[in-house]
mmJSON file of the N, C-alpha and C atoms, coordinates in Angstrom:
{"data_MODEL":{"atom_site":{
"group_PDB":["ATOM","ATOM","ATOM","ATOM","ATOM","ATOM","ATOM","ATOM","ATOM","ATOM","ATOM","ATOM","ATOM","ATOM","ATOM","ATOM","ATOM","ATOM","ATOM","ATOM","ATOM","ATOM","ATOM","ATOM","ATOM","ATOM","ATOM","ATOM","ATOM","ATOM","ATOM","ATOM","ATOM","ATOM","ATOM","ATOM","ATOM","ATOM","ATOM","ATOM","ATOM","ATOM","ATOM","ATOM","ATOM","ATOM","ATOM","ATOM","ATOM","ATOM","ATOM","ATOM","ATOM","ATOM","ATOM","ATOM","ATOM","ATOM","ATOM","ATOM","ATOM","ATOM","ATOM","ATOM","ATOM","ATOM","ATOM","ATOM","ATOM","ATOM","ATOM","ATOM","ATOM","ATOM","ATOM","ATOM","ATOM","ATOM","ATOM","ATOM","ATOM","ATOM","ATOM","ATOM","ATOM","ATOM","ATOM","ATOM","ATOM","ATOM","ATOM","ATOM","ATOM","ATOM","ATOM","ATOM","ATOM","ATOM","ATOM","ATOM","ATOM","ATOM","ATOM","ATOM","ATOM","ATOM","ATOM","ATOM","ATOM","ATOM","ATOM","ATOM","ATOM","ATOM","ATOM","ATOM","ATOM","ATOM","ATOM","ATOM","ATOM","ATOM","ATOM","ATOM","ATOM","ATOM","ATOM","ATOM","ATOM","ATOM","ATOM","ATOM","ATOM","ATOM","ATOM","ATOM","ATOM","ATOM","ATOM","ATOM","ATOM","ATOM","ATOM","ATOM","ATOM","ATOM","ATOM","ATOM","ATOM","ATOM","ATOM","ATOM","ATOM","ATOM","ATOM","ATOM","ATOM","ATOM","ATOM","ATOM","ATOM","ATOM","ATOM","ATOM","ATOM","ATOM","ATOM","ATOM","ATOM","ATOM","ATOM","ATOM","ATOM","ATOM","ATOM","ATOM","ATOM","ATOM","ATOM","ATOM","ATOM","ATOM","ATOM","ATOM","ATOM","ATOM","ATOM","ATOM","ATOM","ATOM","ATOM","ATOM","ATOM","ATOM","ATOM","ATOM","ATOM","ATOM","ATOM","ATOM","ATOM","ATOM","ATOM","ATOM","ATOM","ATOM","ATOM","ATOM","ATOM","ATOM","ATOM","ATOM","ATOM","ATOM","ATOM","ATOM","ATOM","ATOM","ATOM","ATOM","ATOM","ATOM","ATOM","ATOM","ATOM"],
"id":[1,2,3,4,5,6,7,8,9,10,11,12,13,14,15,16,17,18,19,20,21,22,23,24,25,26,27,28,29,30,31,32,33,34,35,36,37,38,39,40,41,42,43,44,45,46,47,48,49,50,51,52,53,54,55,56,57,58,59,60,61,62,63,64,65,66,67,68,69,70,71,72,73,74,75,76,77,78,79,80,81,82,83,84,85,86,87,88,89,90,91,92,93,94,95,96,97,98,99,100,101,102,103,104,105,106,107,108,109,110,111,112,113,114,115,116,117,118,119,120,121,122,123,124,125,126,127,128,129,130,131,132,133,134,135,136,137,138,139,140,141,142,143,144,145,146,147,148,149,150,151,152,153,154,155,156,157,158,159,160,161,162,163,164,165,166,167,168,169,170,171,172,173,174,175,176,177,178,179,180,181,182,183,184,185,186,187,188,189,190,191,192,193,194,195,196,197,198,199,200,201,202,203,204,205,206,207,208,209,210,211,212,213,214,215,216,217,218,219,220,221,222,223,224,225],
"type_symbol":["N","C","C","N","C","C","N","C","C","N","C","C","N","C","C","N","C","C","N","C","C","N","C","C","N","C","C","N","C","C","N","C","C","N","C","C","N","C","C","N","C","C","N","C","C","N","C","C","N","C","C","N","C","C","N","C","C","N","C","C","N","C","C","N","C","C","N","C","C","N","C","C","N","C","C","N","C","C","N","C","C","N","C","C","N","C","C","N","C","C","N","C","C","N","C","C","N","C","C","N","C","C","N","C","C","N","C","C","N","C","C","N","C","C","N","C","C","N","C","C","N","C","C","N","C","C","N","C","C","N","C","C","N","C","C","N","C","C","N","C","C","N","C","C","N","C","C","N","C","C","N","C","C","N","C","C","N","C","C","N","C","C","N","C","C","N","C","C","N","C","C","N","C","C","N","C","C","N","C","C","N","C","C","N","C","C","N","C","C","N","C","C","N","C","C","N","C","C","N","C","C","N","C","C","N","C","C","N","C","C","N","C","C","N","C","C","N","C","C","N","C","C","N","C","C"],
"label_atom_id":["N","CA","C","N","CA","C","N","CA","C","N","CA","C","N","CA","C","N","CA","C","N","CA","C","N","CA","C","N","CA","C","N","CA","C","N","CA","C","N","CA","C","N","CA","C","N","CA","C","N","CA","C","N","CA","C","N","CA","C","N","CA","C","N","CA","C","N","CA","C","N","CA","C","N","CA","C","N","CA","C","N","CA","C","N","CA","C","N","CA","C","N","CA","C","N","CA","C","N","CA","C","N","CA","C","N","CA","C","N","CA","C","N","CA","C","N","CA","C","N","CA","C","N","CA","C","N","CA","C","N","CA","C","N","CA","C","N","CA","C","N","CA","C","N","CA","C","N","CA","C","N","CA","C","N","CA","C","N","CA","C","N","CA","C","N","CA","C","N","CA","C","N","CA","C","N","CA","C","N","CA","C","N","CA","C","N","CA","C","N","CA","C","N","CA","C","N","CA","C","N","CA","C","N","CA","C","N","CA","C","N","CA","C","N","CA","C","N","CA","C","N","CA","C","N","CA","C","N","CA","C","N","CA","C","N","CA","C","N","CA","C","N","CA","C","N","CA","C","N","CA","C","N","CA","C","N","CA","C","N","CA","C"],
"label_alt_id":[null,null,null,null,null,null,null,null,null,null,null,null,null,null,null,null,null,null,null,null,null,null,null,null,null,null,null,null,null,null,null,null,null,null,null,null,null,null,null,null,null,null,null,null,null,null,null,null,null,null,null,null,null,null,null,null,null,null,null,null,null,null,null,null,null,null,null,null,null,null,null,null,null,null,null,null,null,null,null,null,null,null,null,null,null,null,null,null,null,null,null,null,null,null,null,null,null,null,null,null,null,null,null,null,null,null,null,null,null,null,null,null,null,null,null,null,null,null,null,null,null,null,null,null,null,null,null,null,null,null,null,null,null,null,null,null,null,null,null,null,null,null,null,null,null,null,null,null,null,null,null,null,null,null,null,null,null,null,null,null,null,null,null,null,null,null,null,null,null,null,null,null,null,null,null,null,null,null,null,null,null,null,null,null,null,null,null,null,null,null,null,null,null,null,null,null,null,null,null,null,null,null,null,null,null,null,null,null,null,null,null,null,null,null,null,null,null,null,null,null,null,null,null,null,null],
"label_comp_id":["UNK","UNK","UNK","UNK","UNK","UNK","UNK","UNK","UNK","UNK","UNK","UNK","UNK","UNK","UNK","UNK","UNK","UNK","UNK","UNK","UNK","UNK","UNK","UNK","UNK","UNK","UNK","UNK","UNK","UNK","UNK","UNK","UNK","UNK","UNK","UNK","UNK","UNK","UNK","UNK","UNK","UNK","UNK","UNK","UNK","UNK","UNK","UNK","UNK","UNK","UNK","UNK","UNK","UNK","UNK","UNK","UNK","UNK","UNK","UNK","UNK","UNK","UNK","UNK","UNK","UNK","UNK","UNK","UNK","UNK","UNK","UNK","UNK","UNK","UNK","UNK","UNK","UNK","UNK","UNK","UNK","UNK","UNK","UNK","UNK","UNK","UNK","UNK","UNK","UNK","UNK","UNK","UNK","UNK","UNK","UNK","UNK","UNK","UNK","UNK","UNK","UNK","UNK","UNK","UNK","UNK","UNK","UNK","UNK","UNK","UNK","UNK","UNK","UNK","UNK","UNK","UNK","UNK","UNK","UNK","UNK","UNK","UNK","UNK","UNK","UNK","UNK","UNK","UNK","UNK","UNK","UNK","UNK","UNK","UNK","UNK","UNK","UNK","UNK","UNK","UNK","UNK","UNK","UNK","UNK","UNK","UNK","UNK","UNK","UNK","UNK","UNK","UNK","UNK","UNK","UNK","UNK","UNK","UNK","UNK","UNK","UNK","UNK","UNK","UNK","UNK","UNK","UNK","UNK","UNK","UNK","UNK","UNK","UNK","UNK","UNK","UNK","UNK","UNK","UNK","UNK","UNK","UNK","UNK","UNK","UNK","UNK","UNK","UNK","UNK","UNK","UNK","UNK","UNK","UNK","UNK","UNK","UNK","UNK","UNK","UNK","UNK","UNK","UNK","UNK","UNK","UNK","UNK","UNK","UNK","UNK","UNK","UNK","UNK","UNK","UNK","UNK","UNK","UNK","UNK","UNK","UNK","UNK","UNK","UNK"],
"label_asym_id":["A","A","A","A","A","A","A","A","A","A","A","A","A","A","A","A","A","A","A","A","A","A","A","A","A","A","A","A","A","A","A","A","A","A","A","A","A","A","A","A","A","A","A","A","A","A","A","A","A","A","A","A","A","A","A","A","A","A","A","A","A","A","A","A","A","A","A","A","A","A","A","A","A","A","A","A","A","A","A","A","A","A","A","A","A","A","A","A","A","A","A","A","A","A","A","A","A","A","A","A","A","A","A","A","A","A","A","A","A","A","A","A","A","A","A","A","A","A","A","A","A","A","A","A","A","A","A","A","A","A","A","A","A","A","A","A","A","A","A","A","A","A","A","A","A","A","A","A","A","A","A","A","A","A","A","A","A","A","A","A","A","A","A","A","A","A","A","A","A","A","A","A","A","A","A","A","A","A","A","A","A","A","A","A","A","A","A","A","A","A","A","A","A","A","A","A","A","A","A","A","A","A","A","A","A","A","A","A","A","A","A","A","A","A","A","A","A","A","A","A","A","A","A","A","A"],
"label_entity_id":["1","1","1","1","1","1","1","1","1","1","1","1","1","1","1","1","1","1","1","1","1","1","1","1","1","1","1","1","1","1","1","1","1","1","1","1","1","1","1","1","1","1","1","1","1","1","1","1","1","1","1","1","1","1","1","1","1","1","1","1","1","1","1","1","1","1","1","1","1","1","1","1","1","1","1","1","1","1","1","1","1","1","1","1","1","1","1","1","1","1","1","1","1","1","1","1","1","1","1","1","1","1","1","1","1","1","1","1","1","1","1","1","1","1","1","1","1","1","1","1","1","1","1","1","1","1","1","1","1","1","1","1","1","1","1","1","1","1","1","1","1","1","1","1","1","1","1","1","1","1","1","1","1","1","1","1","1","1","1","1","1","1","1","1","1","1","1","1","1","1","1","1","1","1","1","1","1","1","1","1","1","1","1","1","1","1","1","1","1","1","1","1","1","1","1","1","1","1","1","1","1","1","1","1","1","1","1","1","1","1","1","1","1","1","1","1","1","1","1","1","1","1","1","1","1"],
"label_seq_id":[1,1,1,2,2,2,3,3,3,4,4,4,5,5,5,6,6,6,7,7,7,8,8,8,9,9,9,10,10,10,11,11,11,12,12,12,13,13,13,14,14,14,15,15,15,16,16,16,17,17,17,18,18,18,19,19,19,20,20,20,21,21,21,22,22,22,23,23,23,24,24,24,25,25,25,26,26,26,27,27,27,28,28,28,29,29,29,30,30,30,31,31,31,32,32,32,33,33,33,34,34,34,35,35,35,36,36,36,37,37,37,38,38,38,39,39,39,40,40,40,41,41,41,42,42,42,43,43,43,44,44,44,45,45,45,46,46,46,47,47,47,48,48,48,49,49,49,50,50,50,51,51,51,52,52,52,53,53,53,54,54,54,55,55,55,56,56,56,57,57,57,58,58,58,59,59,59,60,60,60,61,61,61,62,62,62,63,63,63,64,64,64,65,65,65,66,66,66,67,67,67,68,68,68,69,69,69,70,70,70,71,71,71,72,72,72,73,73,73,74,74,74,75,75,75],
"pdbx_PDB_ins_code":[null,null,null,null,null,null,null,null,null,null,null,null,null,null,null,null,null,null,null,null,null,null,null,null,null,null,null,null,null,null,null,null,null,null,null,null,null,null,null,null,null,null,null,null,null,null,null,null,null,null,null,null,null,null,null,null,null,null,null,null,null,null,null,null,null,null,null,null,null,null,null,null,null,null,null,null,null,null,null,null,null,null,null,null,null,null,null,null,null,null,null,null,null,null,null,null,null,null,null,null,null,null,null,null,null,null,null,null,null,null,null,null,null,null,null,null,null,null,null,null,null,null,null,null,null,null,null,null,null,null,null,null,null,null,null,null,null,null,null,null,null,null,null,null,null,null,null,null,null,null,null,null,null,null,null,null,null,null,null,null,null,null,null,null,null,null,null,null,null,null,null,null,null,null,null,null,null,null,null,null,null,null,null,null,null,null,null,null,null,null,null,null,null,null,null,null,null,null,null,null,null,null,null,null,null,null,null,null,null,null,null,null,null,null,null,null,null,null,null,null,null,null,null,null,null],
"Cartn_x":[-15.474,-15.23,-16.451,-17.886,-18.793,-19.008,-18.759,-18.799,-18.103,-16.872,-15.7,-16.192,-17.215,-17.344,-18.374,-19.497,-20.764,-20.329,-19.716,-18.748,-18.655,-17.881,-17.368,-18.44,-19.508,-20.475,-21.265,-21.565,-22.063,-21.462,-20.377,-19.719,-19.807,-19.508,-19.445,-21.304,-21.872,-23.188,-23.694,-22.828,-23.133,-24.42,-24.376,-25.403,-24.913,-24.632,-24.144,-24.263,-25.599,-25.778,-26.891,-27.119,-28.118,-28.476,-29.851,-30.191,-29.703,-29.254,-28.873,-29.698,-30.001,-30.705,-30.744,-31.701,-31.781,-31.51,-30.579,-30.032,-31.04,-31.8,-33.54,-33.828,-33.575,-34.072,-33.333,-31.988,-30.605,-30.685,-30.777,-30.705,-32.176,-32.894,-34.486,-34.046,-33.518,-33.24,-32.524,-31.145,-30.434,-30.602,-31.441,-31.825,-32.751,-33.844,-34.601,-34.654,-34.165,-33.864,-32.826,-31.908,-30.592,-29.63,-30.187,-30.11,-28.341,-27.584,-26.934,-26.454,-25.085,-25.176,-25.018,-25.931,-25.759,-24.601,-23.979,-23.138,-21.774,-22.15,-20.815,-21.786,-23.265,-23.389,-23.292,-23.728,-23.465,-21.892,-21.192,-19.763,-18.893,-18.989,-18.336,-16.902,-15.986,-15.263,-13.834,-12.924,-11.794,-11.289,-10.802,-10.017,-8.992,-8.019,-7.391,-6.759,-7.358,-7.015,-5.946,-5.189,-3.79,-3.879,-4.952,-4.384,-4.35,-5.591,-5.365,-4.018,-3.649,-2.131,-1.146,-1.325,0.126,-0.079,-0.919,-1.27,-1.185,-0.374,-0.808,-1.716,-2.461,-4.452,-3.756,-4.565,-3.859,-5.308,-5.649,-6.651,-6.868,-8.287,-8.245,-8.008,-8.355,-8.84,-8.212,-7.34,-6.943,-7.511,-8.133,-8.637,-10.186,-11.274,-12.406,-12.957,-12.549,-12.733,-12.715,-11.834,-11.671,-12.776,-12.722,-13.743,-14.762,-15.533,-16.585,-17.536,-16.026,-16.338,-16.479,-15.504,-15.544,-16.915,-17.565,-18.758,-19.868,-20.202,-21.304,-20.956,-19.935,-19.398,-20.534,-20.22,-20.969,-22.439,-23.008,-24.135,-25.066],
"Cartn_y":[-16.404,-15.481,-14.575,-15.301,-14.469,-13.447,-14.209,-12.907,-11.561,-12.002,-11.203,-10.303,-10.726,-9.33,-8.504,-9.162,-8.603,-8.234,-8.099,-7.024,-5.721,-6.26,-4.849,-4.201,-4.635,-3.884,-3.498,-4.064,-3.135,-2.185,-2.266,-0.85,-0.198,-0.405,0.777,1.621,0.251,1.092,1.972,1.554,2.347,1.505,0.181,-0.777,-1.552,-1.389,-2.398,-3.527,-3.948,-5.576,-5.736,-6.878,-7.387,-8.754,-8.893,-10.321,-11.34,-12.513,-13.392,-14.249,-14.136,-15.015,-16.5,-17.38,-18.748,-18.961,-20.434,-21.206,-21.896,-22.112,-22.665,-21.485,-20.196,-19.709,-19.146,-19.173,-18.446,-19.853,-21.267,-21.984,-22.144,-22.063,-21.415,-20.468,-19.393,-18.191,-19.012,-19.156,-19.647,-20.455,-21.473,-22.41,-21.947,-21.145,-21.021,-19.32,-18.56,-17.12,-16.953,-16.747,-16.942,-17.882,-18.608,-20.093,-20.11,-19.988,-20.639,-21.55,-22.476,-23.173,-22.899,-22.656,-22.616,-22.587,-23.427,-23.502,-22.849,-22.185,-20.159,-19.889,-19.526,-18.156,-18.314,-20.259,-19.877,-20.101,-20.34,-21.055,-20.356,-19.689,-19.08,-19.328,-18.946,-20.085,-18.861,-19.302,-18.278,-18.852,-17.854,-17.916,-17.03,-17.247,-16.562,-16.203,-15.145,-14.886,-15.091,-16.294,-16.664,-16.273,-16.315,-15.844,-14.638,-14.046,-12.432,-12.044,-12.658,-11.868,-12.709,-13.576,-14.136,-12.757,-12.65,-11.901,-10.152,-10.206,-8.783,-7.643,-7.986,-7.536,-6.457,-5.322,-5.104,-4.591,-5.028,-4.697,-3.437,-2.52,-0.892,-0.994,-2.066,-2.311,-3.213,-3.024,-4.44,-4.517,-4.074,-3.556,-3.853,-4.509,-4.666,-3.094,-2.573,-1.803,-0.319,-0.09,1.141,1.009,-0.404,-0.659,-0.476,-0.906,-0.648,0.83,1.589,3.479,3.723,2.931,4.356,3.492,2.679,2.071,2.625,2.908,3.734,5.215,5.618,7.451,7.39,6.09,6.675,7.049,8.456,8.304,7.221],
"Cartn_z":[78.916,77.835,77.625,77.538,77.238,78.559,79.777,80.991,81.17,80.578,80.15,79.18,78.172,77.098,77.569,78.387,79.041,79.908,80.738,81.586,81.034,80.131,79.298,78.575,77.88,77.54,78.67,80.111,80.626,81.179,81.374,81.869,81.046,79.31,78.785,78.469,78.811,78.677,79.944,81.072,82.022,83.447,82.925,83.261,83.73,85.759,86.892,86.714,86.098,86.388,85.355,84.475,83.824,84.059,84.418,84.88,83.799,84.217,83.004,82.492,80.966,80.428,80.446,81.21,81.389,79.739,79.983,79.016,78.131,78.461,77.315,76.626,76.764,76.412,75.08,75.787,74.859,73.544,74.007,73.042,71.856,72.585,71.656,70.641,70.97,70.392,69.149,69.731,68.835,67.786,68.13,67.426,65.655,66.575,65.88,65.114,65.688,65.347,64.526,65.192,64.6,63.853,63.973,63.416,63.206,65.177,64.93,66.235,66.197,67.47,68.977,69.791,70.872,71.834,71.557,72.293,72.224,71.325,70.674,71.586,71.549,72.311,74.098,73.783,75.841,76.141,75.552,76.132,75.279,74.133,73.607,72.659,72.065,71.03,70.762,71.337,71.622,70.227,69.54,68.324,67.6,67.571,66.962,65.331,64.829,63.065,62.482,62.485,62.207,60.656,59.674,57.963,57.919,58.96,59.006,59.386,60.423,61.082,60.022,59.62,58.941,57.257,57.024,55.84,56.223,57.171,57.65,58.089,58.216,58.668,59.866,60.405,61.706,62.042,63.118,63.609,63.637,64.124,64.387,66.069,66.989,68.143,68.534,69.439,69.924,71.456,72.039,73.052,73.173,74.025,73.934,74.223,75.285,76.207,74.905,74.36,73.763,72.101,72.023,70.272,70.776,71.982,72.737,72.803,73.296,73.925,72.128,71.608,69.884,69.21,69.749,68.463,69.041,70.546,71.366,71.277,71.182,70.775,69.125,69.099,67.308,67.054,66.387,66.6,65.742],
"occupancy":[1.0,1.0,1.0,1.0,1.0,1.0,1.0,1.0,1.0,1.0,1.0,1.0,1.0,1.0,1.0,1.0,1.0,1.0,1.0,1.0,1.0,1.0,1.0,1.0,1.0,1.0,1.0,1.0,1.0,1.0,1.0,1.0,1.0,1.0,1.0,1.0,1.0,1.0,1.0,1.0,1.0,1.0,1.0,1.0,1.0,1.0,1.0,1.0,1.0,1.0,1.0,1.0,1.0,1.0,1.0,1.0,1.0,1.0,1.0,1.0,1.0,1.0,1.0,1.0,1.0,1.0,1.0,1.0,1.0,1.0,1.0,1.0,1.0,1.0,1.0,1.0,1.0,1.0,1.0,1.0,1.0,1.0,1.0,1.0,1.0,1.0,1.0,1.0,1.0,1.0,1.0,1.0,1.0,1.0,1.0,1.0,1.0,1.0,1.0,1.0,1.0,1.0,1.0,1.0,1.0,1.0,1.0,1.0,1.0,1.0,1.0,1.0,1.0,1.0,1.0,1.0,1.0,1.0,1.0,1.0,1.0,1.0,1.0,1.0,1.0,1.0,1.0,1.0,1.0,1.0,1.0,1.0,1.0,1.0,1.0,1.0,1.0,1.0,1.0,1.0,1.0,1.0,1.0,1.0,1.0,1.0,1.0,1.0,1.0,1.0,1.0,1.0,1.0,1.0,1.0,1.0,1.0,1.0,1.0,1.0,1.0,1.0,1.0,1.0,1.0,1.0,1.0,1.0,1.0,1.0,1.0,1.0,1.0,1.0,1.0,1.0,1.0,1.0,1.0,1.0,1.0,1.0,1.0,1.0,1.0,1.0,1.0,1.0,1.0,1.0,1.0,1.0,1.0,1.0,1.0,1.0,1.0,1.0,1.0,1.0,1.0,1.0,1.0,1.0,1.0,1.0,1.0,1.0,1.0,1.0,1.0,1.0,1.0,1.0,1.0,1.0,1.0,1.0,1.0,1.0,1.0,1.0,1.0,1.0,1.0],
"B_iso_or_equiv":[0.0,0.0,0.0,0.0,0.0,0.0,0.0,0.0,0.0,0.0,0.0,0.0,0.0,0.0,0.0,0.0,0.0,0.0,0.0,0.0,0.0,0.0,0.0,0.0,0.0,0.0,0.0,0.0,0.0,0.0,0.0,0.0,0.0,0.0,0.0,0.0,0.0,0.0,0.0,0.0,0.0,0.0,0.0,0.0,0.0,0.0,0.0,0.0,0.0,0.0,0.0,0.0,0.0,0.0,0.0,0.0,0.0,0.0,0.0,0.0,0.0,0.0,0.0,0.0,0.0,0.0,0.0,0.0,0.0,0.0,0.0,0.0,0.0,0.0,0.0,0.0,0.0,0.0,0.0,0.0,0.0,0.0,0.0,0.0,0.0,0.0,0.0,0.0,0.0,0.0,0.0,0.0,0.0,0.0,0.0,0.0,0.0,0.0,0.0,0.0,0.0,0.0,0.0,0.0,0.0,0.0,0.0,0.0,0.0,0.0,0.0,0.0,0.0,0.0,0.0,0.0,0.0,0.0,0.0,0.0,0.0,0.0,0.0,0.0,0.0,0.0,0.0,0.0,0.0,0.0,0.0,0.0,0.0,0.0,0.0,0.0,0.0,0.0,0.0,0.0,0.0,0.0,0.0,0.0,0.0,0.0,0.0,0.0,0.0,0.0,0.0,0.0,0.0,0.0,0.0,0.0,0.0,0.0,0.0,0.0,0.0,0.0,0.0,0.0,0.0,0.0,0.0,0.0,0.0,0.0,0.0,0.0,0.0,0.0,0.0,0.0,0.0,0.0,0.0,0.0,0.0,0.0,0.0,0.0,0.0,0.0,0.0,0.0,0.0,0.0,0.0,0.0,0.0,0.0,0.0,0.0,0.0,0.0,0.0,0.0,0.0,0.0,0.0,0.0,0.0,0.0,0.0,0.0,0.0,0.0,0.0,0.0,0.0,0.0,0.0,0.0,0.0,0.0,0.0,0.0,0.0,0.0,0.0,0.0,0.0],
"pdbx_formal_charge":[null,null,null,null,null,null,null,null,null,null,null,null,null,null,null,null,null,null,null,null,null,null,null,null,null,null,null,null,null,null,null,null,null,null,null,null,null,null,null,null,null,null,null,null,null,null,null,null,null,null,null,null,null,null,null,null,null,null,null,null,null,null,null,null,null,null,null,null,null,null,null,null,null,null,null,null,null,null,null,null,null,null,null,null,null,null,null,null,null,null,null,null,null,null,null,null,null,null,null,null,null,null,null,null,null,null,null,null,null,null,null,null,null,null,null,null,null,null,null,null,null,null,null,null,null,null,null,null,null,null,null,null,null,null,null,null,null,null,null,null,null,null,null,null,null,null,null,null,null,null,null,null,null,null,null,null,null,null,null,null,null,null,null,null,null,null,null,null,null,null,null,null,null,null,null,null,null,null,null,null,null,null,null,null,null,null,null,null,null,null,null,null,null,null,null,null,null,null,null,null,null,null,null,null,null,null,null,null,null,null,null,null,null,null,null,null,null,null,null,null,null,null,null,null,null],
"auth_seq_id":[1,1,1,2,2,2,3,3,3,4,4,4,5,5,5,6,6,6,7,7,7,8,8,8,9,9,9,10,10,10,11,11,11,12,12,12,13,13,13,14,14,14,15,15,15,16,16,16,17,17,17,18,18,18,19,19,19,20,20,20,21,21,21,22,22,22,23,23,23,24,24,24,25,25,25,26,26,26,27,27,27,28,28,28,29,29,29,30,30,30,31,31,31,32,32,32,33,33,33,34,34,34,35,35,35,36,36,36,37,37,37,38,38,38,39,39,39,40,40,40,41,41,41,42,42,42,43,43,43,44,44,44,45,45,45,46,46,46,47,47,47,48,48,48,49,49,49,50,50,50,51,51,51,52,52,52,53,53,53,54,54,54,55,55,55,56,56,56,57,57,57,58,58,58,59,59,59,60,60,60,61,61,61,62,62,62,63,63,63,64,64,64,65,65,65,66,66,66,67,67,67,68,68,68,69,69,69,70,70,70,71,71,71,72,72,72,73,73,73,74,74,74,75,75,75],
"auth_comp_id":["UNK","UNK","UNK","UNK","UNK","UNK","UNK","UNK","UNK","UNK","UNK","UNK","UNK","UNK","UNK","UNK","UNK","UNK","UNK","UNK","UNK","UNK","UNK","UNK","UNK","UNK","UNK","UNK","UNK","UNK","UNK","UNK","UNK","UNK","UNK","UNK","UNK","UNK","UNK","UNK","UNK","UNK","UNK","UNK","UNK","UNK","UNK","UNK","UNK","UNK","UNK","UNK","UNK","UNK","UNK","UNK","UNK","UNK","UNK","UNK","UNK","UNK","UNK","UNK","UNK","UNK","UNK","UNK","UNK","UNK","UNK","UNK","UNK","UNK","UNK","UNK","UNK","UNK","UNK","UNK","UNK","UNK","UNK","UNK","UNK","UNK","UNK","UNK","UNK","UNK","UNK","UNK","UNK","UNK","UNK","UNK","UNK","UNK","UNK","UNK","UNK","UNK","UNK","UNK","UNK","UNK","UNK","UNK","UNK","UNK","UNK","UNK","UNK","UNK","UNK","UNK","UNK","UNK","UNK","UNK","UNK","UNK","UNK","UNK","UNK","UNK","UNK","UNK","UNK","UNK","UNK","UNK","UNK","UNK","UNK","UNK","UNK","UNK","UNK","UNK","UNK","UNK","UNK","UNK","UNK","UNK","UNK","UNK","UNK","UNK","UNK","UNK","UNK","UNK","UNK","UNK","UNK","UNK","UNK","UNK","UNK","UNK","UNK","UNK","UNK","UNK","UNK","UNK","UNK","UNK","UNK","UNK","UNK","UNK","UNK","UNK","UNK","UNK","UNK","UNK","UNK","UNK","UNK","UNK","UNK","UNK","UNK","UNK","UNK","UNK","UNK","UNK","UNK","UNK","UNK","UNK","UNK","UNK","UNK","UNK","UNK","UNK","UNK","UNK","UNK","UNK","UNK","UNK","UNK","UNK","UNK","UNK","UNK","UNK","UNK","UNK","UNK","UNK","UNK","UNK","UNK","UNK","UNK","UNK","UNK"],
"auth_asym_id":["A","A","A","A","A","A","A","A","A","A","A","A","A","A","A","A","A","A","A","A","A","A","A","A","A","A","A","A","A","A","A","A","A","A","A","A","A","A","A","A","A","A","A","A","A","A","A","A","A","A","A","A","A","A","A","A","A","A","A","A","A","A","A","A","A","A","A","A","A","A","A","A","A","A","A","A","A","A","A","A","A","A","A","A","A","A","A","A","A","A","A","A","A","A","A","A","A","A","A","A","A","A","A","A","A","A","A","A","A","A","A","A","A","A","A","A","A","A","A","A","A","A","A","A","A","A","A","A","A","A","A","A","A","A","A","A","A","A","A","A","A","A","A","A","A","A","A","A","A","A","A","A","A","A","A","A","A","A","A","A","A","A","A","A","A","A","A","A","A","A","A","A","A","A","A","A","A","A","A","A","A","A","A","A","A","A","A","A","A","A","A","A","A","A","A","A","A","A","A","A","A","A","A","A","A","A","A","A","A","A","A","A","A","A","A","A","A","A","A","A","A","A","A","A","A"],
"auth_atom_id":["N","CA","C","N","CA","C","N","CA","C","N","CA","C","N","CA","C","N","CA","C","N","CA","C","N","CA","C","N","CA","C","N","CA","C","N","CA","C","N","CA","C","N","CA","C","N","CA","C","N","CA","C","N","CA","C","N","CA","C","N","CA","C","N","CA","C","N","CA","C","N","CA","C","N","CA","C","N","CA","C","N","CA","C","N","CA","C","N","CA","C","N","CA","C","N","CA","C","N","CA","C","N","CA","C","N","CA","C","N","CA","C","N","CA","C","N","CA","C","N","CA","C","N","CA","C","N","CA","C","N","CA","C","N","CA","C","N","CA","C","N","CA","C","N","CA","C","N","CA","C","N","CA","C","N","CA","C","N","CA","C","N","CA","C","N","CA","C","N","CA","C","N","CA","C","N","CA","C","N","CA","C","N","CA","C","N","CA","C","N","CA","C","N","CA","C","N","CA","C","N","CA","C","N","CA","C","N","CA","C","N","CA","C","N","CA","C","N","CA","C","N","CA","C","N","CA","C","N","CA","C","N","CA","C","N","CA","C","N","CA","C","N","CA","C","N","CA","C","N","CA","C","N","CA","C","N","CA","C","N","CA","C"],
"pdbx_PDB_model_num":[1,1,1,1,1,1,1,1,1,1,1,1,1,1,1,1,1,1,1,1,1,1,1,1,1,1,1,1,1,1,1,1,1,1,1,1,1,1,1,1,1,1,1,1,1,1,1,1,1,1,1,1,1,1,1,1,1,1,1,1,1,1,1,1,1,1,1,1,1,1,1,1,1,1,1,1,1,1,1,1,1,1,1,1,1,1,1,1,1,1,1,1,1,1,1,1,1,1,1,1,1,1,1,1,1,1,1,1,1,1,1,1,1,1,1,1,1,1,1,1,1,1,1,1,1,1,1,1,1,1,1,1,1,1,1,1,1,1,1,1,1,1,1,1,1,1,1,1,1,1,1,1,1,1,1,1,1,1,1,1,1,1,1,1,1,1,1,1,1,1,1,1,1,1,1,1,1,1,1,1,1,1,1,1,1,1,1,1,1,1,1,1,1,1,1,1,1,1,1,1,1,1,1,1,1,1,1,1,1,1,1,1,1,1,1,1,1,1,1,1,1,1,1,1,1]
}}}
């Protein structure tokens, strides 16, 4: 999942390839920076907004690819 979104941000940034951050380092971060669990940012946590959609919510984006181009279009 997380390869899947870093994909998509580097294409839309225009950036072939980014070396990948060793896992000691991403969990350091996490731990102590961000203070949250690791293992969302290396493995990532698929979920879906079932009160949003049962409550009617409608996304602007259903698309990674197009929320991506309109949040970097922004100055």
């Amino acid at each position: 999942m997380n390869a899947a979104f870093m994909g998509e941000l580097r294409r839309a940034l225009g950036r072939p390839w980014n070396p990948p951050a060793p896992a000691w380092a991403v969990r350091l971060a996490a731990r102590h920076l961000m203070r949250v669990e690791p293992d969302l940012i290396l493995g990532g946590c698929r979920c879906i907004p079932l009160r949003l959609q049962v409550s009617g919510f409608c996304f602007r984006h259903a698309n990674l690819r197009v929320a991506l181009g309109e949040l970097l279009a922004q100055p």
